[in-house]
N, C-alpha and C positions, 0 to 999 in steps of 0.2 A: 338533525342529521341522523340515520338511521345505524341501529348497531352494524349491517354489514359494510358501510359506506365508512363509520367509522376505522372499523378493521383494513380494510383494503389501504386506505390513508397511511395508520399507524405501518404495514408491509411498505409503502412508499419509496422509502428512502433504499430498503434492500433490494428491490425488483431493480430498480435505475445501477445500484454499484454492482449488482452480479456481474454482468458485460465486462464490464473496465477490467473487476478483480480477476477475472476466465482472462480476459488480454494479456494483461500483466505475463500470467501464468504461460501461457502461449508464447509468448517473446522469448522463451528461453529455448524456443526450440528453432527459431530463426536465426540466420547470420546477425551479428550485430557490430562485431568493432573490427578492423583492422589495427592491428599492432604494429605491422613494419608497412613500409613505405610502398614496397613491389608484392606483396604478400595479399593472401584472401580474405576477405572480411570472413572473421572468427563467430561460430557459435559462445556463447557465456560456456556451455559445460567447458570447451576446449580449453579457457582459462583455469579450469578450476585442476589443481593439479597436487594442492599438497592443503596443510588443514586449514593457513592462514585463507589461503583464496576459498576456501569451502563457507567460510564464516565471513567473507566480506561478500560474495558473490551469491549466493544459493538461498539463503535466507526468505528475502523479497521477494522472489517467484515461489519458491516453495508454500510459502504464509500465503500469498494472495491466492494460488492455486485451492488452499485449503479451502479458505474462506469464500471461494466461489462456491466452492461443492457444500459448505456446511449452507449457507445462504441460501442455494439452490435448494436442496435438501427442504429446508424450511419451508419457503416460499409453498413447495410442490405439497405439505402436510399442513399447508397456515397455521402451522404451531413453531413458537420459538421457545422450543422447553429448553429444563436447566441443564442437561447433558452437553445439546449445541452452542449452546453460553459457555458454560466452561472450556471445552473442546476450542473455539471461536477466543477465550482469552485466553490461553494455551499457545496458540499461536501468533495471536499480536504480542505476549510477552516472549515469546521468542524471538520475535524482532528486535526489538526495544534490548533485549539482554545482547545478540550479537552487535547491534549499531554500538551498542554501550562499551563493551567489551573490546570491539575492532577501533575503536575513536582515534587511540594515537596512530596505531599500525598503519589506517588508512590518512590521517589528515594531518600526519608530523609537518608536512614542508607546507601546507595551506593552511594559515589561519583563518581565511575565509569558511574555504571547507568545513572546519573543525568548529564554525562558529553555529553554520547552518546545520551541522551536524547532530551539536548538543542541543540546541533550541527545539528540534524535532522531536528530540526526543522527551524532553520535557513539556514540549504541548501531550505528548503521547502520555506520557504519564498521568497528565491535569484532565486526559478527555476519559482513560480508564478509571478515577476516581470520580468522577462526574457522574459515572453512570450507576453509582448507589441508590438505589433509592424509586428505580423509576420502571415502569412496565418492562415487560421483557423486547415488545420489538424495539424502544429506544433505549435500554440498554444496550440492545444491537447495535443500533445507529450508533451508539458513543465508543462501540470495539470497532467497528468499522473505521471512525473517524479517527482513532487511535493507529490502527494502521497506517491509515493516509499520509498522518504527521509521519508516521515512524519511515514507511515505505518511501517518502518523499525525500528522506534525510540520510536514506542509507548507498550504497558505495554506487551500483551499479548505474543510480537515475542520477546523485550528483557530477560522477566522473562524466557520463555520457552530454550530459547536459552544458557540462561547463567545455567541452570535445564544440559542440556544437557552437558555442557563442565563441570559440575562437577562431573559429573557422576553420574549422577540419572534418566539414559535413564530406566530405569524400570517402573517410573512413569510418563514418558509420552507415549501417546495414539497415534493412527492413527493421528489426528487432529493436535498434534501437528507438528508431521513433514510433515504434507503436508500446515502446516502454515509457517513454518518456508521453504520448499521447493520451495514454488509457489513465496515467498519475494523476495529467491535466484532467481529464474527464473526473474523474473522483472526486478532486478537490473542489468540481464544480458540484458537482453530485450532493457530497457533505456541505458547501457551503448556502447550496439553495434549501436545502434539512433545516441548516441554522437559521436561515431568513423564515421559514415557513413556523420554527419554532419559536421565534421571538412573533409573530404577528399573531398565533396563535394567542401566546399569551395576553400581549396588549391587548386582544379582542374578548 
């Protein structure tokens, strides 16, 4: 396999999550939840109204929006230097600290919740340690997938998610399922990363 074929490969996994992570980002600017019953499906800023809603809501678009642009950025210089790594784990631990931080605030009356909450974020932590040791575009790939867990685990895609399997798809918006669409798209994203990087090995 040739060094440029090689390279293109190693970018693989980022060209595929930019989309999703730009989505994510993008959902906050659409209607997404209805609150009252005769009321209009609410933009997320609308919710956001004092600190606690700032640090359960804003986070997860903000991170994802980041990390489009930092990814994108790369992509467009196929260089993934140390600046946009740092910058790129900067914002995945900014997730990981407010999901950490908001835990009881948001999941006191759900032990469900609160279960799938902590588990996110402990894969998030296991896939940021992970990434020791290893070229810079899969160091990426392992900040990227640290999101995923993190973003997957935090307020806005569980409430909405669990809104939906009860059936109160009437009150949620565009926003919402292209939040909850773009997460699913990621976790496929990173999990075909994973299969491609265990067959690699074996081979």
């Amino acid at each position: 396999m040739s060094r440029v074929s090689l390279a293109q490969d190693d970018r693989q996994t980022a060209r595929r999550a930019s989309i999703p992570l730009g989505l994510v980002a993008v959902a906050f600017l659409l209607p997404t939840y209805r609150s009252c019953t005769d009321g209009a499906i609410l933009f997320p800023a609308e919710f956001v109204r004092d600190a606690a809603s700032v640090l359960l809501i804003l986070p997860v678009y903000l991170c994802a929006g980041a990390l489009a642009l930092l990814t994108t950025r790369a992509l467009l210089q196929r260089k993934m230097d140390l600046q946009t790594r740092r910058l790129g784990l900067g914002f995945v631990l900014l997730l990981v600290v407010t999901n950490a931080a908001t835990l009881y605030l948001a999941w006191r009356g759900s032990p469900e919740g609160m279960a799938v909450a902590l588990a996110s974020i402990i894969l998030a932590v296991i896939a940021i340690r992970s990434a020791r040791g290893h070229p810079p575009w899969r160091i990426w790939d392992r900040l990227l997938l640290a999101f995923t867990f993190s973003a997957s685990g935090s307020f806005p895609p569980l409430f909405l998610g669990a809104e939906c399997f009860r059936g109160s798809r009437d009150d949620l918006g565009v926003g919402a399922y292209l939040l909850l669409s773009s997460l699913a798209a990621l976790l496929l994203v990173m999990g075909n990363a994973a299969a491609r990087g265990r067959s690699t090995q074996a081979s």
